[in-house]
Steps between C-alpha positions, in 0.01 A plus 500: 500500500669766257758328340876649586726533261828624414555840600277541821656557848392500890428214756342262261786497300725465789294176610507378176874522509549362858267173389699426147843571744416263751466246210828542362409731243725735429420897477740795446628675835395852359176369414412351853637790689271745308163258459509560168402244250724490246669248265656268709169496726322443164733234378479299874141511438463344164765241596229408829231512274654250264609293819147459589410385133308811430490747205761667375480860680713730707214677705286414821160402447258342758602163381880603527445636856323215655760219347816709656295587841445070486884417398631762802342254744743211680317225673451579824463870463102462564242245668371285207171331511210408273275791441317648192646652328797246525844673641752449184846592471866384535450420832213218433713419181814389699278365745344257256833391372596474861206268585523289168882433539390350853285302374175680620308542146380822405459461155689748185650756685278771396566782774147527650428365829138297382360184677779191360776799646304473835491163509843424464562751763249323741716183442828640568377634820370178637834310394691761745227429776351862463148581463391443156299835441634576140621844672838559402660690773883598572522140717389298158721723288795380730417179495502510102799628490676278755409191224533718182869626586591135489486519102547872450870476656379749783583409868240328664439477903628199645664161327486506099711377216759641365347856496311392187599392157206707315142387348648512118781252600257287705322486214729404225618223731162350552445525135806321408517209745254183592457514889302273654376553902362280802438523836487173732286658778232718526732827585708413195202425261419829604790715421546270192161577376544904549885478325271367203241761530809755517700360208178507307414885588845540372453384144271335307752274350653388860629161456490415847206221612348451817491083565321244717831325656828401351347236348350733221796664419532479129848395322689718308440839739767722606394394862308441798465670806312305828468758778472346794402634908667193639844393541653256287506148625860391622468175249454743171724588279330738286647865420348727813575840556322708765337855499774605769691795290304606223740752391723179391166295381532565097866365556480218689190408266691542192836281671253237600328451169826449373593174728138365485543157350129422371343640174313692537700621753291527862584784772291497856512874628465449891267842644426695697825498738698740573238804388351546852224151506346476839293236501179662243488581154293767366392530092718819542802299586430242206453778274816656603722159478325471161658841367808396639535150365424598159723791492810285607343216275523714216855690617653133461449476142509833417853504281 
């Protein structure tokens, strides 16, 4: 394409305008209302192009075009799906953060939907029981966002923590504290094992370990969490708490911790009551109880 530059006018200046806009770049009333590109328009589009880590410039160029027709696009705007040549954009970029925050691998976030992207997708659909094409359609998309609104501090449909406490706070916490996690029957084992998998996703330098049984747990850690889908036997007097109000769960966690008696001090979470449990348990629900756990796990010793 013929480069556009400062002092051209007409629709592809007004699209230009309406794209940088809708990114919260801001252009000069007078400017938008006549479609002219002026000096603002000019100044919004060196500031994108230095946003995207590209060369110093103020004009539209192919290059310039296609990386603001990619950032306009929100995940679930279109049907994503492997192809050649592979979809790329802001959409598949927030949906590979999406994925890798859940645990569900897609590699460095790179904004093009290739075969590890489609992969992870294919995974996330079979732990929500869905059919595992790769296909990401407006039900996946939902589903996505149902999980990912746990740490982005969005409302999410049905029972979750807090609202969210954010992925950069979950983050710092599991960097700064030694965690260590056990389940004592295969439900538990499971959750425990995909709270690892999620803590890991979050940061490379998560200090949180996944262990055999309580009788692995190492001294000197922060703490240790034993989930548990039983109830506690009536002759134990360990610390218990149940999964029955999860909008309380970081502070009952944290007020627990602080009467445990034992070092390193041991906490059995009781799930899944209270959240709807009739009798089956999908890898949907353990995924879900996983986000949940470890983002009241981490809202207890966030300070």
């Amino acid at each position: 394409m013929e480069p556009i530059r400062e002092g051209a006018s007409g629709v592809a200046v007004e699209d230009i305008q309406e794209r940088l806009g809708s990114l919260g770049y801001k252009i000069d009333a007078t400017e938008v209302e006549g479609g002219t590109f002026g000096p603002s328009t000019a100044a919004a589009v060196a500031r994108f192009r230095l946003d995207q880590g590209m060369d110093l410039g103020s004009e539209i160029d192919t290059e310039t075009w296609t990386a603001l027709v990619d950032a306009g696009y929100q995940m679930g705007d279109r049907t994503l799906y492997l192809r050649l040549p592979n979809f790329h954009g802001a959409d598949v970029l927030k949906l590979q953060k999406c994925l890798n925050i859940l645990g569900f691998s897609c590699g460095e976030p790179d904004g093009y939907y290739g075969v590890y992207t489609e992969a992870a997708v294919k995974e996330f659909q079979e732990s929500q029981g869905a059919l595992a094409d790769g296909m990401c359609f407006q039900d996946t998309f939902d589903a996505i966002d149902r999980l990912h609104h746990v740490w982005a501090g969005k409302p999410a449909a049905g029972p979750h923590p807090m609202g969210g406490m954010g992925f950069a706070r979950a983050a710092g916490v599991l960097e700064s504290q030694r965690l260590q996690i056990t389940g004592d029957d295969p439900i538990a084992r499971n959750v425990a094992g995909r709270i690892w998998n999620l803590a890991s996703a979050t940061t490379d330098a998560s200090g949180l370990d996944l262990i055999g049984s309580l009788d692995d747990a190492t001294p000197g850690v922060t703490a240790v969490f034993q989930l548990a889908s039983t109830p506690l036997p009536d002759d134990s007097t360990q610390q218990n708490l149940m999964m029955d109000d999860v909008e309380t769960l970081p502070m009952r966690i944290r007020a627990a911790l602080g009467l445990a008696k034992g070092k390193p001090p041991v906490l059995r979470i009781e799930l899944p009551y209270g959240l709807g449990y009739d009798g089956t348990f999908t890898t949907g629900d353990a995924q879900t109880f996983a986000v949940m756990l470890l983002d009241s796990i981490c809202a207890a010793f966030d300070e």
